[in-house]
C-alpha positions in Angstrom: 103.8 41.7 112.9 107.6 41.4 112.5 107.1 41.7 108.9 105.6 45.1 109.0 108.3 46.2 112.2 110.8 46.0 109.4 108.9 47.8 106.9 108.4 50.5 109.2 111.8 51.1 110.1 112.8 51.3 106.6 110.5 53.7 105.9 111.2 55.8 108.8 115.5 55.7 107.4 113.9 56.1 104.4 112.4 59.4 105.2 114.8 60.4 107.2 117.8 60.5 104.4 115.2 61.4 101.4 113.6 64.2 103.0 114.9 66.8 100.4 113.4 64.9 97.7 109.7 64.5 99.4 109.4 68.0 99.9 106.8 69.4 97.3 107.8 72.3 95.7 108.7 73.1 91.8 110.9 71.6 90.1 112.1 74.1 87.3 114.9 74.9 88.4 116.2 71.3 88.6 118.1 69.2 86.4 116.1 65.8 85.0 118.4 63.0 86.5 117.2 65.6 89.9 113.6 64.8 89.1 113.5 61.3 87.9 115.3 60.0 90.9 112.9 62.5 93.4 110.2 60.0 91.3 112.2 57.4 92.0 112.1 58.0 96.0 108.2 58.6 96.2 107.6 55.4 94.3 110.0 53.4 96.7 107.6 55.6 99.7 104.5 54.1 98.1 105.8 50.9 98.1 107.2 50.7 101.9 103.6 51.4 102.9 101.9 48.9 101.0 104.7 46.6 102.3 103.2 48.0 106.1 100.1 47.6 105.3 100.4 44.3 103.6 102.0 43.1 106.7 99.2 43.9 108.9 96.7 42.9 106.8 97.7 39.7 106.7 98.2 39.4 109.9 94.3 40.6 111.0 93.2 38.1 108.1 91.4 40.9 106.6 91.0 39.5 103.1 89.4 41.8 100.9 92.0 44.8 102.4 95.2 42.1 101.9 94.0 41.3 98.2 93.5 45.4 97.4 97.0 46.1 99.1 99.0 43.0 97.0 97.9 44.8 94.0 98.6 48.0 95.0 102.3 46.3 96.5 102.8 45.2 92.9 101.8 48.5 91.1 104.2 50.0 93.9 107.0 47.7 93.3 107.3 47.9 89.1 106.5 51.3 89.7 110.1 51.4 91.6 111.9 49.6 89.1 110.7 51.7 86.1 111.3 55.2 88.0 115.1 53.6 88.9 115.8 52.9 85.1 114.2 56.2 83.9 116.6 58.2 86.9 119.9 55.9 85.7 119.8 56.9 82.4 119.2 60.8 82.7 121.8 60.8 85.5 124.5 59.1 82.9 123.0 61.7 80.2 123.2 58.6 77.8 120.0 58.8 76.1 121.3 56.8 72.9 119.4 53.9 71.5 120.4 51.7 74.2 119.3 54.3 76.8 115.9 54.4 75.4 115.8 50.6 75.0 116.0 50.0 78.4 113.5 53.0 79.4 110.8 51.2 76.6 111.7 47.8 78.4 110.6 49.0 81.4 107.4 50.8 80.1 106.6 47.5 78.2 107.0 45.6 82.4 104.7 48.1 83.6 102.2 47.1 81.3 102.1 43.5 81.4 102.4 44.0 85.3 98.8 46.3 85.4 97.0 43.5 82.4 98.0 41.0 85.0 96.6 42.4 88.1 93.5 43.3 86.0 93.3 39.5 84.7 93.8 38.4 88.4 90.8 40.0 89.5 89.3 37.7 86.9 91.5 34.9 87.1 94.2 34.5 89.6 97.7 34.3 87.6 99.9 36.4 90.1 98.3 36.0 93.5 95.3 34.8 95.6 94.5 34.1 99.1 93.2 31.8 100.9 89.8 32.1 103.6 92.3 32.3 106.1 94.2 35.1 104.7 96.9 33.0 103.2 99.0 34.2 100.3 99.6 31.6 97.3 102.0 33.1 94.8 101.2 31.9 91.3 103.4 31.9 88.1 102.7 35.5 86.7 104.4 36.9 89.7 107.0 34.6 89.1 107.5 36.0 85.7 107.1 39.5 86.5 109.2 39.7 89.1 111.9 37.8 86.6 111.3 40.5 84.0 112.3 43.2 86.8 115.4 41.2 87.7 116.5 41.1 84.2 115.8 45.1 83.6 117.5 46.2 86.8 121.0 43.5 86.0 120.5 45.3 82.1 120.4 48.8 83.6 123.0 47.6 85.9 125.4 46.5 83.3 124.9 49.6 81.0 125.8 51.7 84.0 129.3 49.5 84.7 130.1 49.6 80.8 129.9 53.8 80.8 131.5 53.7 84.3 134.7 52.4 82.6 134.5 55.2 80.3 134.5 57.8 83.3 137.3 59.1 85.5 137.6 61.1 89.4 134.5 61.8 91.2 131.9 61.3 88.5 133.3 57.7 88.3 132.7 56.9 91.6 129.0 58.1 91.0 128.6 56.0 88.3 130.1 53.1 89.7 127.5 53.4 92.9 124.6 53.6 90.6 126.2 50.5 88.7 126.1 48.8 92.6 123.2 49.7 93.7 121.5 48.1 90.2 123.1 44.8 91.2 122.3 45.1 94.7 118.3 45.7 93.8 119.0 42.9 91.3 119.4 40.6 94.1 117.2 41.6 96.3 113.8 41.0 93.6 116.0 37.3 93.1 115.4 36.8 96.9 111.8 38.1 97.2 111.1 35.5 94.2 112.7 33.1 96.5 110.7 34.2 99.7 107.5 35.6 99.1 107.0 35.9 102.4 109.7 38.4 103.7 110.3 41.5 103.3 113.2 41.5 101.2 112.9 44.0 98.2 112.2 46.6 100.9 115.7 45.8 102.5 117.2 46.5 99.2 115.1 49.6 98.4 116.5 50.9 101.6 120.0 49.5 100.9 119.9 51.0 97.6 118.2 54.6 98.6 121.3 54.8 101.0 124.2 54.1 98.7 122.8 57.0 96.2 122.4 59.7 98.8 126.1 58.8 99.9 127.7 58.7 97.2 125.3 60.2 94.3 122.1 62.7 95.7 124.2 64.4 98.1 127.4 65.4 95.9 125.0 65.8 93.1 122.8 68.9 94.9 126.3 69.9 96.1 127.7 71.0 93.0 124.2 72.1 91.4 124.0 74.5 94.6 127.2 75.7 93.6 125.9 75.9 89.8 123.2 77.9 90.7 125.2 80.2 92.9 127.8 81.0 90.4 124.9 81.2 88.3 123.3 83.8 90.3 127.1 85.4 90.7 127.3 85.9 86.9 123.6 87.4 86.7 124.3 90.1 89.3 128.4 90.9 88.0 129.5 93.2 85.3 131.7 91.8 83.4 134.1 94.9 82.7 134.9 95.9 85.8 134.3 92.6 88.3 131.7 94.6 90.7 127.9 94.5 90.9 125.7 95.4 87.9 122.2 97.4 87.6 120.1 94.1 88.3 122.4 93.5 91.7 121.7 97.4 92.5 117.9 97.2 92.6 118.1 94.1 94.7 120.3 96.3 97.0 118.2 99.3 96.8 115.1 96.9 98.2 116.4 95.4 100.4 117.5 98.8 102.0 114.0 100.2 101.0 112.7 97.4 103.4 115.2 97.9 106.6 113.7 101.6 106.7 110.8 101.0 106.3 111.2 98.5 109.4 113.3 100.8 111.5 116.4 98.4 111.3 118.4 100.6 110.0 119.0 104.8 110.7 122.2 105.0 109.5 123.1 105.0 105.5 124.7 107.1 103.1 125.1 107.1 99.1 127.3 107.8 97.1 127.4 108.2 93.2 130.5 108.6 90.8 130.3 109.7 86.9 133.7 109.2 84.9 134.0 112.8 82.9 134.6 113.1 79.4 133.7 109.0 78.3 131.8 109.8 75.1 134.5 112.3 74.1 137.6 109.3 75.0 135.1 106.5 73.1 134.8 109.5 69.6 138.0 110.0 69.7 140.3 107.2 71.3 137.9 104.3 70.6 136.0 101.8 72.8 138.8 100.3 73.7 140.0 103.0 75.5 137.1 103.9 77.5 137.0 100.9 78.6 140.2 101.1 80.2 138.7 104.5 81.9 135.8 102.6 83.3 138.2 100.3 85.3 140.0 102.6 85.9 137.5 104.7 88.0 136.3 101.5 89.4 139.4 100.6 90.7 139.7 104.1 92.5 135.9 103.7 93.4 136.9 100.2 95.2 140.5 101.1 96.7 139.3 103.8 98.4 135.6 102.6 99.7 137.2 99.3 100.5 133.8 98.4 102.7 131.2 99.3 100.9 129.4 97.4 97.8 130.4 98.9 94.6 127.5 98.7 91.8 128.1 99.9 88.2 124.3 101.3 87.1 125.0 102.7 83.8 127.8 102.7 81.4 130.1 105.2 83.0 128.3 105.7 86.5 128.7 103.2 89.9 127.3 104.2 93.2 128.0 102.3 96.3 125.6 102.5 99.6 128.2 103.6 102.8 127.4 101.6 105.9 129.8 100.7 108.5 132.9 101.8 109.2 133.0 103.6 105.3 129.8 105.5 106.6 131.7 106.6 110.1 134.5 108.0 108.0 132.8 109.2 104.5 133.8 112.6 104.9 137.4 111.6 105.2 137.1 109.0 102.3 135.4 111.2 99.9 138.0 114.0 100.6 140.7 111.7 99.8 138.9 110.1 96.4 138.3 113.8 95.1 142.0 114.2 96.0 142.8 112.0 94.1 140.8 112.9 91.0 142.2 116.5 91.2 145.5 115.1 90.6 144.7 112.4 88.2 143.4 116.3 86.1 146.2 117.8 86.4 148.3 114.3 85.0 145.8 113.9 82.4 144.9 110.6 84.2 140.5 109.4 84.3 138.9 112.1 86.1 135.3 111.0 88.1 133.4 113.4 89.9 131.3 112.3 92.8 128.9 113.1 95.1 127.7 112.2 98.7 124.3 112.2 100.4 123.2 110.5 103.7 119.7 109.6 105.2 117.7 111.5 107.4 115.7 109.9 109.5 112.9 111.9 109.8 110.1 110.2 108.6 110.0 112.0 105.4 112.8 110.9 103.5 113.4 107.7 101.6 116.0 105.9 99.6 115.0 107.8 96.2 115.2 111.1 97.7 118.9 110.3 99.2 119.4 109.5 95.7 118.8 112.4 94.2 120.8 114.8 96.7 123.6 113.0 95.8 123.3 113.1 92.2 122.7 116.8 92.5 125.7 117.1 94.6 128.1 114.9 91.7 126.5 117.2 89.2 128.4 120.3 91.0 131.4 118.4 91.6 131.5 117.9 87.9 130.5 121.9 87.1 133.8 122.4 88.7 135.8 119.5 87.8 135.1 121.5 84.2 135.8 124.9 85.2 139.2 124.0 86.6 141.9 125.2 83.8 
């Protein structure tokens, strides 16, 4: 049973470092290097257990199970070697002529491998056993098994030759997907050599290791970061640096929910309108308004500096007080509209504003805090006008 001791504690490192990748969820959102080497790790799974299994089989001389699980160890195995290829050359994103050679090649090994097995049934040309459960390896493993050997040390070699052609971090990566080629290489050269140990499964595990190191682990890294400045991008404006509409109604929800839940009793809002924008953009140009809308931002931010700031039209924001801005609204909305009264008499952006906070009563939700303080800007703009 020592044979399938050691396939068991490979599998359980195995799942262990790979976990990410076993998990079944979608994959849209992934790159294809991502998915071909998630392939790559369930085939190597599959394999470990018919290695078990194989193992144990042998050992309770239970033919008919050992013969099913050989061919199911050899399915497993070429399975392994195509997935590796199909993952080395989407990770190097070198899917030239020679990229494609080596993905056919390994297509064209998976093919032979399943006419062989069928044959065997027939025939035997890769395997048989004995009445006592014995293996006898025959010539068409032999062959097969030299076919993967000269895929993996071709894969292997294209890896090295781009490697050279890399520099920093991504060289590195290349260079440990070069390795862990010639280390697999080796490994299949032993197993051809001892047909009775578990050997490939040592340099599955060997191998699975080095990428998650070196590769699988740096590569989620910066696709997390990818996707969060991704997701940054999605939810900025890009005039004035603060959160857009989309980032608003996200905010707005989430708020939406904490009332609804009783987490939260204690929020105001407050929305801003720069004055005058269509009459600067008529007459001064685009240009020109812009520089208004950052302007009133900048105000906006300086003076609520603890509060999210969300643009939600072209020349309105609104931010949602909580905190320590909430404590002292009255005092910071005093000082902002002191602020605009002197930017009208300098000729400087003017912004009116208005403030609303929520009553917890049971009858009043985000929307309606909403629209008290848009009523309220709307009269701090009527007099905003009326000043001479």
């Amino acid at each position: 049973m020592y044979y399938s001791s050691i396939g068991l504690l490979a599998l359980a490192v195995h799942l262990i470092i790979n976990h990410e990748y076993l998990r079944l969820g979608m994959d849209t959102e992934r790159t294809v290097s991502y998915i071909r080497y998630r392939r790559f790790v369930y085939s190597v799974t599959l394999y470990y257990v018919a290695d078990i299994l194989w193992g144990y089989f042998v050992y309770t001389r239970i033919v008919v199970l050992a013969y099913a699980d050989t061919v199911l160890f050899f399915l497993a195995m070429v399975t392994s070697v195509l997935m590796w290829t199909r993952f080395a050359v989407a990770y190097l994103n070198r899917e030239g002529l020679f990229g494609r050679i080596i993905i056919y090649l390994g297509q064209i090994i998976f093919i032979y491998e399943i006419l062989n097995l069928i044959i065997n049934l027939f025939h035997p040309i890769v395997f048989d056993f004995t009445q006592d459960c014995e293996y006898i390896p025959l010539s068409a493993r032999y062959i097969t098994l030299a076919l993967q050997v000269g895929l993996f040390a071709l894969s292997a070699a294209y890896t090295l030759y781009v490697t050279f052609r890399t520099e920093g971090k991504t060289r590195l990566r290349h260079l440990t997907i070069g390795f862990t080629g010639l280390v697999m290489t080796v490994f299949i050269i032993l197993q051809m050599v001892y047909p009775l140990l578990p050997i490939y499964a040592a340099g599955c595990l060997i191998g699975t290791c080095l990428v998650h190191e070196f590769v699988a682990r740096d590569t989620r890294i910066d696709f997390e970061r990818a996707i969060g400045s991704a997701r940054h991008m999605a939810s900025t404006d890009p005039l004035t640096g603060v959160k857009n509409a989309h980032a608003y109604m996200e905010a707005k929800k989430h708020m939406e929910q904490r009332v609804m839940n009783g987490s939260v009793t204690e929020f105001g809002i407050v929305i801003f309108d720069v004055n005058g924008l269509k009459r600067i953009n008529d007459t001064l140009g685009h240009e020109q308004g812009d520089f208004h809308i950052k302007s009133a931002c900048d105000y906006i931010c300086r003076q609520f500096k603890h509060s999210p700031v969300f643009r939600i039209g072209g020349d309105e924001f609104l931010i949602i007080l909580e905190g320590e801005d909430y404590e002292n609204r009255q005092k910071h909305l005093k000082a902002f509209e002191d602020k605009i009264d002197t930017n009208k008499s300098e000729g400087l952006p003017v912004v009116s504003s208005g403030m609303a906070v929520f009553v917890p009563d049971g009858n009043e939700d985000f929307d309606a805090v909403f629209a008290r303080a848009d009523r309220n800007m709307y009269e701090r703009k009527k007099k905003l006008k009326a000043q001479i």
